[in-house]
N, C-alpha and C positions, 0 to 999 in steps of 0.2 A: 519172273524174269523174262519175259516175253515183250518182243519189239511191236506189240501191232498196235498199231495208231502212230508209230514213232515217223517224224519224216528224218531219214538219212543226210540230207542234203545235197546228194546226187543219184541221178538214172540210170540204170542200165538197159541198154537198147542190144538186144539179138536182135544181128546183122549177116547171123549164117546163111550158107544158100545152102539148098537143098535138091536133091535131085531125085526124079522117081525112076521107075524101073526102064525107060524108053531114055534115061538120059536128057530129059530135059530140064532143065535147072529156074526151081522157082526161089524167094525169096517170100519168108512168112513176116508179112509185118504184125508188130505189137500194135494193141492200141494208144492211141496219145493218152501220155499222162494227164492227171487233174490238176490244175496251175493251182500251187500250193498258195495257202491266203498268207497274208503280210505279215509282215516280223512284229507288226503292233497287236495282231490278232492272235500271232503264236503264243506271247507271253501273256496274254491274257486268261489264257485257259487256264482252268483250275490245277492246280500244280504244277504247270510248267515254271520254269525258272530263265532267264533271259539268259543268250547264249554269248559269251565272249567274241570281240570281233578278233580274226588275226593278230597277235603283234608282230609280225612282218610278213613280207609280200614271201611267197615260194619261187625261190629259182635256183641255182645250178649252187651256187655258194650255199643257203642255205639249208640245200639238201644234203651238200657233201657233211657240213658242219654238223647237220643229226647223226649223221651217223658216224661222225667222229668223236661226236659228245657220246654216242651211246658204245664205244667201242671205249673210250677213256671209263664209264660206268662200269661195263664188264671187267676193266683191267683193275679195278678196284680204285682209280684217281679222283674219283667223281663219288660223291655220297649219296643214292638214292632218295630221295627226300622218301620220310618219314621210318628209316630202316635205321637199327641203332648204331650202326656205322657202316667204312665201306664193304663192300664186298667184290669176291672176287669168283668170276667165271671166265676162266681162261680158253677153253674152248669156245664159249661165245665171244668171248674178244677175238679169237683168230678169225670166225664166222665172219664178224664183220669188217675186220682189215681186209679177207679175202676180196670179201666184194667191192671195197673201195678200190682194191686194186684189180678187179675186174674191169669196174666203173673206167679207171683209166685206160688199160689196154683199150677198150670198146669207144672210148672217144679219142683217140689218139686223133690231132689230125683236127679235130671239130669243137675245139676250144679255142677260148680267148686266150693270151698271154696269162692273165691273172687268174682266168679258171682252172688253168696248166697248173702254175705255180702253187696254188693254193694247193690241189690235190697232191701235188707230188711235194710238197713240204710237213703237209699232213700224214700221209703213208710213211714218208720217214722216221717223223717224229713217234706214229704210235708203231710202226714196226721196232725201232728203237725201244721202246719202253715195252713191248712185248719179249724181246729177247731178254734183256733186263732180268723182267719178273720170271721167266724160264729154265734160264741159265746160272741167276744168282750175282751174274756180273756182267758189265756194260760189254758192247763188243769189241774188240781191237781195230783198230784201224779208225779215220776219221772221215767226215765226211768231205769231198772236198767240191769248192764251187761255191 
């Protein structure tokens, strides 16, 4: 179960500085990585298997959207694929509302209209199904707007 030979497909560069005991601040570079050979050479080797390309691009919508799909998995709405049905983790479901709704607090201000709205229709919708499954019964009052 050992990664070595595996390429990850991204680098980590240490960029700390460092400083010695007179206070003077040096910065240790790494060496340059080895330009990894081509996507036609990768799948050539012996037992590798070719790697799916993205099916969509990453940005702010569909980052909110994983972790609204994955926060709808924990609440039990969503069926794990290959699990013999849903299940439910409700402390991981609060886990990850939390952070959507950290997510918002922390961008307030530095969103689009629609990256707004998305998230804060989102957070409604799974804090709503989170009391729900909690309490037994939906909440009083409606939303309004």
């Amino acid at each position: 179960m050992g990664s070595e030979g595996k390429d990850s497909g991204f680098t980590v560069t240490d960029r700390r500085i460092f400083t010695d005991e007179q206070g003077t601040a040096r910065v240790e570079e790494s060496p340059a990585p080895a330009p990894s050979p081509p996507a036609d050479a990768q799948t050539q080797q012996a037992g590798a298997a070719p790697q799916p390309a993205a099916a969509m691009p990453i940005d702010f919508h569909t980052f909110v959207l994983s972790l609204g799909s994955s926060a709808l998995l924990h609440l039990g709405e969503l069926e794990r694929p290959g699990a013999a049905g849903p299940e439910r983790n409700l402390p991981l479901a609060k886990h990850t509302i939390d952070i959507l709704g950290m997510l918002q607090e922390k961008t307030r201000g530095n969103l689009t209209p629609a990256e707004a709205k998305l998230l804060e229709s989102l957070l409604y919708d799974l804090r709503l199904r989170y009391v729900e499954l909690t309490t037994g019964k939906p909440p009083s009052g409606g939303r309004v707007g």
